[in-house]
C-alpha positions in Angstrom: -9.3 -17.6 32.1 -11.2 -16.7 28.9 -11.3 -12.7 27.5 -14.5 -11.3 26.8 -14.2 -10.5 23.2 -16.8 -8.1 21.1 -17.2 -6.5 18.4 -16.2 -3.3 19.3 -12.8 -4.1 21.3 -12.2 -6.2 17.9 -13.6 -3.2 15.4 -11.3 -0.7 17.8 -8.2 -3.2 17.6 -8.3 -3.9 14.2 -8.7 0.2 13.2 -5.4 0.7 15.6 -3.1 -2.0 13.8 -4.3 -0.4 10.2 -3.6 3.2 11.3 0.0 2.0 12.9 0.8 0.2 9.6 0.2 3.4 7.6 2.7 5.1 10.3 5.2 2.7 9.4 4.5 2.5 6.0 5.0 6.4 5.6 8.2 6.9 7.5 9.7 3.7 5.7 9.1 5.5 2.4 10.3 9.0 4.2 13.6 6.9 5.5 14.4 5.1 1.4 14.3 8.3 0.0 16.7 10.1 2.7 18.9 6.6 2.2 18.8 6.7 -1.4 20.0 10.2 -1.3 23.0 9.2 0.9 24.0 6.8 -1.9 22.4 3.5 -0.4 20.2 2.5 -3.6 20.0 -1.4 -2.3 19.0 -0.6 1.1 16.4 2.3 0.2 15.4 -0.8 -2.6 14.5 -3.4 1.0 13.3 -0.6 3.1 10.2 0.3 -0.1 9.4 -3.5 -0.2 9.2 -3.1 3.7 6.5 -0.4 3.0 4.9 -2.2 0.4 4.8 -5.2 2.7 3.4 -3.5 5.7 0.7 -1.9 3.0 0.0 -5.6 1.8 -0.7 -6.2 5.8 -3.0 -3.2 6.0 -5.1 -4.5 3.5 -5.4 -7.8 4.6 -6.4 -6.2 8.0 -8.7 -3.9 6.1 -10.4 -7.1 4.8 -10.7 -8.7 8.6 -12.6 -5.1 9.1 -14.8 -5.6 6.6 -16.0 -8.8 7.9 -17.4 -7.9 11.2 
């Protein structure tokens, strides 16, 4: 069985994943700060390269956007 693909579905996809990565990305930064505060300075350290990772995906989905 083969699924109809277009641009839109794609276009509307794409726009869904970037806008749940920003989600992410904001309450990872929200949750460091709140767990450096509690005195977990290494764990607040891997949860803001979790943020800057999931803003690195964003762009490269931002960039797949920009190609249709």
């Amino acid at each position: 069985m083969t699924t109809e693909i277009d641009r839109d579905k794609l276009t509307h996809l794409l726009e869904h994943w970037i806008e749940h990565n920003h989600s992410h990305s904001k309450s990872f930064k929200e949750w460091a700060e709140k767990v450096k505060e509690a005195g977990y300075d290494e764990l607040a350290e891997d949860i803001l390269l979790a943020e800057k990772k999931m803003d690195e995906c964003s762009a490269v989905l931002e960039k797949a956007r920009e190609k249709l």
